[in-house]
C-alpha positions as CSV (number, residue, x, y, z in Angstrom):
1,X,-40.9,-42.3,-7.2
2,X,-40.3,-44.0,-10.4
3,X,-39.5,-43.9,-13.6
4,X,-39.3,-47.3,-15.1
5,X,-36.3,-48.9,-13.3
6,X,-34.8,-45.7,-11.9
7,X,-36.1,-45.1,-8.6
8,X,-36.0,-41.4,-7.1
9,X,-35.8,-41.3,-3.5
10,X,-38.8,-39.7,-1.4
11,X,-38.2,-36.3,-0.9
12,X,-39.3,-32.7,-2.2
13,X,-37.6,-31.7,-5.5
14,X,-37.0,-27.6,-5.9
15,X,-35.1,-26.3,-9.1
16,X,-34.2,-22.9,-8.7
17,X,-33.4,-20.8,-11.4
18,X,-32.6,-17.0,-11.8
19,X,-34.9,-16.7,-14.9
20,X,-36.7,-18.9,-17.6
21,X,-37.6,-17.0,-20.3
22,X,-38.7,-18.2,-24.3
23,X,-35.8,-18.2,-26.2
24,X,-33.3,-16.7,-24.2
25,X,-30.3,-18.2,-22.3
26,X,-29.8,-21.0,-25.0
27,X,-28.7,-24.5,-23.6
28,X,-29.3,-23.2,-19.8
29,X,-33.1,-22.6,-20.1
30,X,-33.3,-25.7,-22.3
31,X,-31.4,-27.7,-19.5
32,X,-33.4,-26.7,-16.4
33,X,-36.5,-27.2,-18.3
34,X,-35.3,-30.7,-19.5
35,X,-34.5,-31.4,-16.0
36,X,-37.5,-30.4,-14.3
37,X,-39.5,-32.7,-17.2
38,X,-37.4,-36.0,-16.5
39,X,-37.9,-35.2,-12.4
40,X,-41.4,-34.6,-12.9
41,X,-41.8,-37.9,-15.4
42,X,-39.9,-39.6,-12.6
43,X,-42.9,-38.9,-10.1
44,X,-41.3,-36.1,-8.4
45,X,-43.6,-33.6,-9.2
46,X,-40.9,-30.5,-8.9
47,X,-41.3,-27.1,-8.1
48,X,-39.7,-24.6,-10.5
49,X,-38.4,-21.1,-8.7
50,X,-37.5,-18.3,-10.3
51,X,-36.0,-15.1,-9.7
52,X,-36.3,-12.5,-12.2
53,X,-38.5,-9.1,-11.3
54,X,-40.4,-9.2,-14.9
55,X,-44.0,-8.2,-13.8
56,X,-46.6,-10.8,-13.6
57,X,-48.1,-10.8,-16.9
58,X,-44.8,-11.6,-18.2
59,X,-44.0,-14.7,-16.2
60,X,-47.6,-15.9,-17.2
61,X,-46.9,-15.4,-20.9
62,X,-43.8,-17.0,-20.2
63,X,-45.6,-20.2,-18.4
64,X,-48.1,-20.6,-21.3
65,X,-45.5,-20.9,-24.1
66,X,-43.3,-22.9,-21.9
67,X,-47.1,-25.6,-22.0
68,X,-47.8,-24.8,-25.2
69,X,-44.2,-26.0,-26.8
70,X,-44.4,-29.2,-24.1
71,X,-41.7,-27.8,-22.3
72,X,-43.6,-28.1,-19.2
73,X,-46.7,-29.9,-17.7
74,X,-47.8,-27.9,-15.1
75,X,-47.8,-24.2,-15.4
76,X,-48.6,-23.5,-11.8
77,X,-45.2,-25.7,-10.7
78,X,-43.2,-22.7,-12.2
79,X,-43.2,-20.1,-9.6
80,X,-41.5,-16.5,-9.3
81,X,-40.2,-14.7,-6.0
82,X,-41.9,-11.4,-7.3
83,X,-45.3,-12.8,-8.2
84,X,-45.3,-14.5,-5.1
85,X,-44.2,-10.8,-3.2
86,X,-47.7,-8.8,-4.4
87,X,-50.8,-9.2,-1.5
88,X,-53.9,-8.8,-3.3
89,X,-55.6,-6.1,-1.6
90,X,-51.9,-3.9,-2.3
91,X,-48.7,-3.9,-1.1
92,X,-46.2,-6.8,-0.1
93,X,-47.6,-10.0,0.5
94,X,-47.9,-11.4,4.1
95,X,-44.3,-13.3,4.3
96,X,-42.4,-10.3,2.9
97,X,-43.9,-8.4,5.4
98,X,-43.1,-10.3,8.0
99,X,-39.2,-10.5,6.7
100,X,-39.0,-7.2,6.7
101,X,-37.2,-5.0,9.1
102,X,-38.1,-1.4,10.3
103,X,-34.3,-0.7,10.9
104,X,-33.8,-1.4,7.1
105,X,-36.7,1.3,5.7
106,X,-34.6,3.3,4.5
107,X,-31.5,2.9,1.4
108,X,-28.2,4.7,0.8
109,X,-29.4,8.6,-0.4
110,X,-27.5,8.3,-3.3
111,X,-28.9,5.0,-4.4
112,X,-31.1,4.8,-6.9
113,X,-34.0,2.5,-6.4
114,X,-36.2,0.3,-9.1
115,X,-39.9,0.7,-8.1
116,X,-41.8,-3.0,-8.4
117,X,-45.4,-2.5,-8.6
118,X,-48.3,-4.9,-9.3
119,X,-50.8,-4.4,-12.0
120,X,-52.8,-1.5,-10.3
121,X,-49.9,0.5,-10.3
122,X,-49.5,-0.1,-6.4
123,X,-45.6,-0.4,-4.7
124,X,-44.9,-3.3,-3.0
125,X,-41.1,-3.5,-3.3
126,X,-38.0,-1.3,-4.1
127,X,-34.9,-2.8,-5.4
128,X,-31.2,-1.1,-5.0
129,X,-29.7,-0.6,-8.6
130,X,-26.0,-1.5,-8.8
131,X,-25.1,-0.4,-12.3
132,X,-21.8,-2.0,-14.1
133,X,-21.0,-4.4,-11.1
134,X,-21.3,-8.0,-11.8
135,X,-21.7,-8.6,-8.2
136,X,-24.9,-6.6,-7.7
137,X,-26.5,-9.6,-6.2
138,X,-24.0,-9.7,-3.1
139,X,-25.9,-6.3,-1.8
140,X,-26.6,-5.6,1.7
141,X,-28.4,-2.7,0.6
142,X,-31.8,-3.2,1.5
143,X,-34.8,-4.3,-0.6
144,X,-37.5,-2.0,0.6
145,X,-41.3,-3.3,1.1
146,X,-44.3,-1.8,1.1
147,X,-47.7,-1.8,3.0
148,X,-51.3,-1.7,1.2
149,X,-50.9,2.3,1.4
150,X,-47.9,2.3,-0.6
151,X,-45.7,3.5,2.7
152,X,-42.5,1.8,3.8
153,X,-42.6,-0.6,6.5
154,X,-39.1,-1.8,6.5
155,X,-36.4,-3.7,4.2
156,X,-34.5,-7.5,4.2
157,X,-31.2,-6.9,3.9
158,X,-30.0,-7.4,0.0
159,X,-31.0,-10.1,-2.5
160,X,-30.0,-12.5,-0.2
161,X,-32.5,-11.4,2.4
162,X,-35.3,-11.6,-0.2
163,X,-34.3,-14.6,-1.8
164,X,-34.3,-16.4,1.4
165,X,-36.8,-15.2,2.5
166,X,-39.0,-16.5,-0.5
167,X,-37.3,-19.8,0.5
168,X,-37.7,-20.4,4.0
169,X,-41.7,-19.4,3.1
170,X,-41.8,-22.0,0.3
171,X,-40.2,-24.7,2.3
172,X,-42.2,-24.3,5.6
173,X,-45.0,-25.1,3.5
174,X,-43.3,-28.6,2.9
175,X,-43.4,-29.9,6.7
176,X,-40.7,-32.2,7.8
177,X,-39.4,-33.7,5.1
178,X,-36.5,-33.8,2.9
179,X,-36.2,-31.0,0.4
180,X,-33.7,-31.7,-2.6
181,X,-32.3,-28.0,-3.9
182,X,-31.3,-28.6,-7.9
183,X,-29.5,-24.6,-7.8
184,X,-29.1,-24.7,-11.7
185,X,-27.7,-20.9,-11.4
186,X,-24.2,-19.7,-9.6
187,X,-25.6,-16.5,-8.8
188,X,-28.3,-18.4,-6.6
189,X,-25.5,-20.8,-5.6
190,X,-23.6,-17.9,-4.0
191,X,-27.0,-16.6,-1.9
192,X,-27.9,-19.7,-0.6
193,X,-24.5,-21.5,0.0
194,X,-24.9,-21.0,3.9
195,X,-28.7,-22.1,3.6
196,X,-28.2,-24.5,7.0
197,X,-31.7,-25.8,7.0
198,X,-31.4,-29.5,8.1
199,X,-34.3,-30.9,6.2
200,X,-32.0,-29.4,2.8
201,X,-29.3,-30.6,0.5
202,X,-28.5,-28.2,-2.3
203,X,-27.0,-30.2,-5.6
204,X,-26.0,-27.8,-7.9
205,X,-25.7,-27.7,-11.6
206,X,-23.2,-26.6,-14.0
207,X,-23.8,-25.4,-17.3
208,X,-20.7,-23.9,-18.9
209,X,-16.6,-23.9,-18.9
210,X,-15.4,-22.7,-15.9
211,X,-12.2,-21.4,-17.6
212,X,-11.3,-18.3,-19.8
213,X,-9.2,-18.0,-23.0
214,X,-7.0,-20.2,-23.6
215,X,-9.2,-23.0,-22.2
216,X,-6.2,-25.3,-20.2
217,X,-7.3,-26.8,-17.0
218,X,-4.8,-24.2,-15.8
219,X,-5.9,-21.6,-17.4
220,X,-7.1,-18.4,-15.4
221,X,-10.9,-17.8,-14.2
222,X,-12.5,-14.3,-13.9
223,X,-13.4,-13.4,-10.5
224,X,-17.0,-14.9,-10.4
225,X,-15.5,-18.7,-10.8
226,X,-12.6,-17.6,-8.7
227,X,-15.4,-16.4,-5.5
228,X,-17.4,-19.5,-6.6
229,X,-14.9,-22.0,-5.8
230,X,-14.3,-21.0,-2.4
231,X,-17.5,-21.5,-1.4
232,X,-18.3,-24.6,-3.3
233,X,-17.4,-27.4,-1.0
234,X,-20.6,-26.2,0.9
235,X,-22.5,-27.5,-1.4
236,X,-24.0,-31.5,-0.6
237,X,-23.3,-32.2,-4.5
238,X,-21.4,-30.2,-7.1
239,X,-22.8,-32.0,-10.8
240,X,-20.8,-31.5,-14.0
241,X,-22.1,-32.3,-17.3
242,X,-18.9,-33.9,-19.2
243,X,-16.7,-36.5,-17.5
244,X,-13.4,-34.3,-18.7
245,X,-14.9,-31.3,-16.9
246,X,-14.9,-33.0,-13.5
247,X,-11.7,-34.2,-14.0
248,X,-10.1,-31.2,-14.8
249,X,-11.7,-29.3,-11.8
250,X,-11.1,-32.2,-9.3
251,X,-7.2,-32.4,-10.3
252,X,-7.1,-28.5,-9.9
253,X,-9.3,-28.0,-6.4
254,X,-8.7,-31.7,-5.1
255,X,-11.1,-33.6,-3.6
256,X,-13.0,-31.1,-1.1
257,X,-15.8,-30.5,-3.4
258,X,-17.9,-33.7,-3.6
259,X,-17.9,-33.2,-7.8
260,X,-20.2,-35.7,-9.8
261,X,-21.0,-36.2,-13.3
262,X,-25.1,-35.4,-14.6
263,X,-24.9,-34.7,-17.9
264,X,-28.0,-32.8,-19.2
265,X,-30.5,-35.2,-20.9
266,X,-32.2,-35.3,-23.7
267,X,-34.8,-37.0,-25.1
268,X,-33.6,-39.7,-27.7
269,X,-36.2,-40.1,-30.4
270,X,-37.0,-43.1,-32.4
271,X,-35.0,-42.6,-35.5
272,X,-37.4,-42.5,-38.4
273,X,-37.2,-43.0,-42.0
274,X,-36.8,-39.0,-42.8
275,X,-34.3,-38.8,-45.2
276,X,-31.4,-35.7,-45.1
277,X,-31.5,-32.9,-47.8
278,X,-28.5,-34.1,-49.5
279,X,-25.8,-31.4,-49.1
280,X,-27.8,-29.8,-46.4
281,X,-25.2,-28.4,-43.5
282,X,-26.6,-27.1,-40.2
283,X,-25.3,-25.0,-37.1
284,X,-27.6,-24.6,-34.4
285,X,-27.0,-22.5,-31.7
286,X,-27.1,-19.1,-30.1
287,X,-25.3,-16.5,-32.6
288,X,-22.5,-14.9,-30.1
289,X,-18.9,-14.8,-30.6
290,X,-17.8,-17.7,-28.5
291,X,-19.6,-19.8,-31.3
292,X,-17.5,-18.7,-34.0
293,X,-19.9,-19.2,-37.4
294,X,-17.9,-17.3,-39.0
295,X,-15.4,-20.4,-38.4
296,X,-18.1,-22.3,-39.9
297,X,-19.1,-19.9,-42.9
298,X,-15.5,-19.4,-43.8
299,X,-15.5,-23.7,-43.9
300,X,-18.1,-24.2,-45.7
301,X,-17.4,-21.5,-48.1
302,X,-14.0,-23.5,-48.8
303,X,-15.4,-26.9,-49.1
304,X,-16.7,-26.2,-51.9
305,X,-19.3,-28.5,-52.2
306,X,-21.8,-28.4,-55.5
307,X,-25.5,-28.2,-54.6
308,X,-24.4,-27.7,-50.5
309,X,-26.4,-24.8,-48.8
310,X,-25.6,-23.8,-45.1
311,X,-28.0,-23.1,-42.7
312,X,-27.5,-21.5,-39.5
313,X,-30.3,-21.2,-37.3
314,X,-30.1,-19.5,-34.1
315,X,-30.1,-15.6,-32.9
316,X,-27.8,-13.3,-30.7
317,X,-25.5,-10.3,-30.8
318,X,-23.2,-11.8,-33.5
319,X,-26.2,-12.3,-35.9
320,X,-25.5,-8.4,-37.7
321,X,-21.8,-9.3,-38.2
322,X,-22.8,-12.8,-39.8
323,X,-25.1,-11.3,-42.3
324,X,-22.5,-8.5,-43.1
325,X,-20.0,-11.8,-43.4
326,X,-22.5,-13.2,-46.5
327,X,-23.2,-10.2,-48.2
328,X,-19.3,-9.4,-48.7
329,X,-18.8,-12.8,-49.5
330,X,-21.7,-13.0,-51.7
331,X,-22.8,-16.2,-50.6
332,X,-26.7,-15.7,-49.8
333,X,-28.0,-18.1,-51.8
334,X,-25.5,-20.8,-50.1
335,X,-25.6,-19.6,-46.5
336,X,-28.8,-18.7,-45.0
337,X,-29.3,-16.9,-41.1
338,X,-32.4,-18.6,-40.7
339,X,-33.3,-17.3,-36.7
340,X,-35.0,-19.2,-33.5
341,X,-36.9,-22.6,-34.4
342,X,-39.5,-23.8,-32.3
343,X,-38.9,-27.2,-33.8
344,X,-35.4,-28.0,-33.5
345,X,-35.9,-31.7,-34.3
346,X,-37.5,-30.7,-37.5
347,X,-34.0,-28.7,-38.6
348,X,-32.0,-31.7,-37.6
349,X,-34.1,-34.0,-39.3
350,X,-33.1,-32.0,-42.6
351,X,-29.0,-31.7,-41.8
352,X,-26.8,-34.1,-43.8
353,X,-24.0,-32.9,-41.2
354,X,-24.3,-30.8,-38.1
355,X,-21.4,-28.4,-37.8
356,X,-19.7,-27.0,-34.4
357,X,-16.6,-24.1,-34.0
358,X,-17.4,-22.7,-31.0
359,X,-14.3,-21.9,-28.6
360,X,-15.9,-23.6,-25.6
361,X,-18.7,-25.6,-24.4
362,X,-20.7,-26.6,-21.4
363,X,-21.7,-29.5,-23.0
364,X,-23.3,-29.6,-26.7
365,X,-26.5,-29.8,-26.4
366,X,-27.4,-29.4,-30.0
367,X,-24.6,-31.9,-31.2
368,X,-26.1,-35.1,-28.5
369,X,-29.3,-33.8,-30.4
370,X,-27.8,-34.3,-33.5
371,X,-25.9,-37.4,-32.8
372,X,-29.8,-38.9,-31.5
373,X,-31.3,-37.7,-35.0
374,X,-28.4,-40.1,-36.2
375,X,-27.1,-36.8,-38.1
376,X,-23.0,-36.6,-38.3
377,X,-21.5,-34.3,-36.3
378,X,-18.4,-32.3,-37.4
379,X,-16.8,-29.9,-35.0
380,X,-14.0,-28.5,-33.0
381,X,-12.1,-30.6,-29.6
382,X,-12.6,-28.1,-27.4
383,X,-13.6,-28.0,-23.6
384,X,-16.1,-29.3,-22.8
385,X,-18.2,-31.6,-24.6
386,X,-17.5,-32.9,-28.2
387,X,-14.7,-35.4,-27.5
388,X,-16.9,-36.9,-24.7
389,X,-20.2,-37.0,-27.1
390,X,-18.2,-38.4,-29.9
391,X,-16.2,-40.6,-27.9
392,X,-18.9,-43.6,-29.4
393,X,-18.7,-42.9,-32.9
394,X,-20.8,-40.2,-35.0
395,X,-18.6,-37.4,-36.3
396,X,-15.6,-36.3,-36.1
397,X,-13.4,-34.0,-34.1
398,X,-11.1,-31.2,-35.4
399,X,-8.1,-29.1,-34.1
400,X,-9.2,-26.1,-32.4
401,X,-9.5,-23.5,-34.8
402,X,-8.2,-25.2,-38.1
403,X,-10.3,-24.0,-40.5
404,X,-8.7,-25.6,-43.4
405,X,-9.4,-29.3,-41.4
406,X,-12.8,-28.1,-40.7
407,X,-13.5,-27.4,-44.6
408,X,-11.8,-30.3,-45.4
409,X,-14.1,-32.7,-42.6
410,X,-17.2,-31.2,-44.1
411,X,-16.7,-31.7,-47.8
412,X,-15.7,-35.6,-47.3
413,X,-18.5,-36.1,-45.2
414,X,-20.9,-33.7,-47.2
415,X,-19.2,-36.2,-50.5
416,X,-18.4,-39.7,-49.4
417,X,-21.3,-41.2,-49.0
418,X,-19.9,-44.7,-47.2
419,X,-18.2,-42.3,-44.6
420,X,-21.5,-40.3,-44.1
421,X,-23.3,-43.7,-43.6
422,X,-21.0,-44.8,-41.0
423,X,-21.2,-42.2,-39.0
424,X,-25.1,-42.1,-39.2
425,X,-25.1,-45.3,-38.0
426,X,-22.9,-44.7,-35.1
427,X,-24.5,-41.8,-34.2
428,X,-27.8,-43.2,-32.1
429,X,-25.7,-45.2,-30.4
430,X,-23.3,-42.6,-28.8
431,X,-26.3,-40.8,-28.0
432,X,-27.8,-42.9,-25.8
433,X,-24.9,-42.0,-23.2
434,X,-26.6,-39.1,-23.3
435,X,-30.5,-40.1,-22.7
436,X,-33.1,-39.0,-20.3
437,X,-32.8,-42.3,-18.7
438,X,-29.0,-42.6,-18.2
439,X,-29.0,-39.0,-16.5
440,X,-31.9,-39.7,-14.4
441,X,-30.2,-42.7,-13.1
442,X,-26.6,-40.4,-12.4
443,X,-28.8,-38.2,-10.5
444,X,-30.6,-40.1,-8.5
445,X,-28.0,-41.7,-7.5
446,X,-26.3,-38.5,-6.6
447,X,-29.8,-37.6,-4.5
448,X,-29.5,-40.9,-2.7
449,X,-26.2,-40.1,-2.0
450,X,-26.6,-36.4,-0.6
451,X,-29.3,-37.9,1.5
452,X,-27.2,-40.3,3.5
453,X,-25.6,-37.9,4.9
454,X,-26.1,-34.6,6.9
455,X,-26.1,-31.3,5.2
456,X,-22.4,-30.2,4.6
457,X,-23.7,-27.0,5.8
458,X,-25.3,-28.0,8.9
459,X,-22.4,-30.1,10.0
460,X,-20.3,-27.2,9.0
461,X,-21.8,-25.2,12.3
């Protein structure tokens, strides 16, 4: 398997995912999807697996927006547990079935159970609900299945039974090969961490900080980082996207987990003749309070700039609180809450400046997008992300939090026109760290890699 001069080695590529869904999960779903695309131009033809008990006609409206924005080529390689679970002729299909256990046909009294049925209104599954407890998915509750008559037949024991279950009936349909897991969810990661089939190594995937307020490499983690950790050594590969991520995280846990850097690519376009609106600032991201726009309204409202209009593009729960933001400061026709684009490249083709205040990151995607549009980037150094993107030039980094600096970035940037050139030209350059190519290669050779040795989980027994 190729992909110009990056060579994939010969094996079967699943990417498991808890959901992929249009326009939700931000950076995540635009992550896994980018990562299925570079396997799949690379020849390895991967299967995407989801989770998530949406009903079928969802995940197919899901699948055909996915094709029609390019996101992916082949809608039938994206694949859901609970599609998968429905036999035609009623009930749960034949694998399910055959998971199931009669000593499990019955849950708790008490619980209360979510009824999946398929599109003739027929049970073929009943999920435990586990209100208000961020570890619903550790269960042993049972999932109950259903025969054709709509009568219990038994139950798998929890998510994990069904999950796995789902698994061990994709992967005996793969024979005797290697199967490379890419577990881009830690929920997932925790269900299958004692997966200890020989033919599979599990590389998984982080997306965000690992850390809560105030962001130090010692800084405390809530409990679902904390349970993660312990667990994470069993896993053949452990990728990071930032260099100063791994770092932190091998200098704090030492050197049990094997921890790699695979940044999340993206595809670095050829940069055109499209000239910016001049005074044209952009934030593009998901509108929740860890992103802090109202950092960056506050900013740009103090730059000052003649002629300069804000645009922040993007939706989420902070988006109501934004808008009331502009209306008391009666800056509408200077700062605009402009929603979800379908065409992000379009937006950033537009920015004179690309503005950042978030309090932490995963990566950035939208800034290494910026920096490949050879747009300047102005934001916060905070974990993780900027100061590795910028590290090559293309914008520049301020104090956490210091508004006054971050007004005072964007209107020399926004008004020296040399400066703005500079980092223009700087900015394709510092990108390409971050191409589709360069994280290919990091991750094949992190598959290579798993696959000279033996499963850390089977070696573990």
């Amino acid at each position: 398997m190729t992909r110009g001069e990056i060579s994939l080695p010969e094996a079967e590529y699943l990417v498991l995912s808890s959901r992929l869904i249009p326009d939700l999960d931000g950076g995540y779903t635009i992550a896994t999807l980018a990562r299925a695309r570079q396997l799949a131009a690379a020849g390895a033809d991967p299967q995407l697996l989801t989770f998530d008990p949406a009903d079928a006609a969802a995940h197919a409206q899901h699948r055909e927006e996915f094709a029609r924005r390019g996101a992916i080529d082949d809608p039938a390689r994206l694949r859901n547990l609970f599609d998968e679970s429905i036999a035609p002729d009623g009930g749960a299909t034949a694998w399910l079935r055959a998971a199931a256990s009669p000593a499990l046909s019955a849950g708790r009294p008490d619980r209360e159970y979510r009824m999946l049925r398929d599109a003739d209104d027929r049970p073929f599954a009943a999920l435990p609900v586990i209100p208000g407890n961020p570890d619903w998915h550790l269960t042993d509750e049972p999932v109950l299945v259903y025969d054709g008559d709509g009568q219990t037949i038994g139950g798998v024991a929890g998510f994990r039974g069904l999950y796995r279950a789902w698994l061990a009936h994709v992967t005996a349909a793969l024979g005797d090969v290697p199967i490379i897991v890419i577990c881009e969810s830690r929920q997932l990661g925790e269900l299958i961490a004692d997966w200890d089939d020989p033919r599979v190594r599990i590389i998984h995937t982080i997306h965000t900080m690992h850390l809560e307020a105030p962001y130090t490499p010692d800084a405390p983690m809530n409990a679902l980082w904390t349970r993660w950790f312990a667990l994470a050594d069993r896993f053949d590969a452990v990728t990071w996207p930032t260099p100063r991520q791994r770092d932190d995280v091998a200098a704090r846990f030492g050197d049990s987990i094997r921890n790699v850097v695979v940044p999340n690519g993206i595809e670095l376009p050829t940069v055109g003749e499209c000239a910016p609106e001049p005074g044209l600032v952009v934030s593009l991201s998901r509108l929740a309070p860890g992103k802090r726009i109202d950092h960056i309204i506050r900013a740009f409202l103090s730059a000052d700039v003649p002629g300069a209009v804000l645009e922040i593009w993007g939706d989420g729960p902070a988006r109501a609180g934004l808008e009331q933001l502009i209306a008391e400061r009666y800056c509408a026709d200077r700062v605009r809450v402009c929603g979800v684009t379908a065409d992000p490249d379009a937006v950033l083709e537009r920015a004179s400046v690309v503005v950042s205040a978030s309090a932490f990151e995963g990566q950035g995607l939208s800034l290494a997008e910026a920096l490949a549009h050879a747009r300047p980037v102005v934001s916060y150094d905070v974990r993780y992300g900027p100061s590795d993107l910028l590290a090559g030039g293309g914008g520049i980094l301020i104090p956490d939090g210091d508004e006054a600096a971050l007004a005072d970035a964007l209107r020399r940037v926004l008004t020296d026109a040399e400066l703005r050139t500079r980092l223009s030209v700087e900015a394709p350059a510092a990108a390409s760290v971050w191409g589709d190519d360069r994280t290919l290669e990091a991750l094949a050779a992190t598959v290579r890699d798993v696959l000279a040795t033996a499963s850390r989980r089977t070696a573990a027994v």
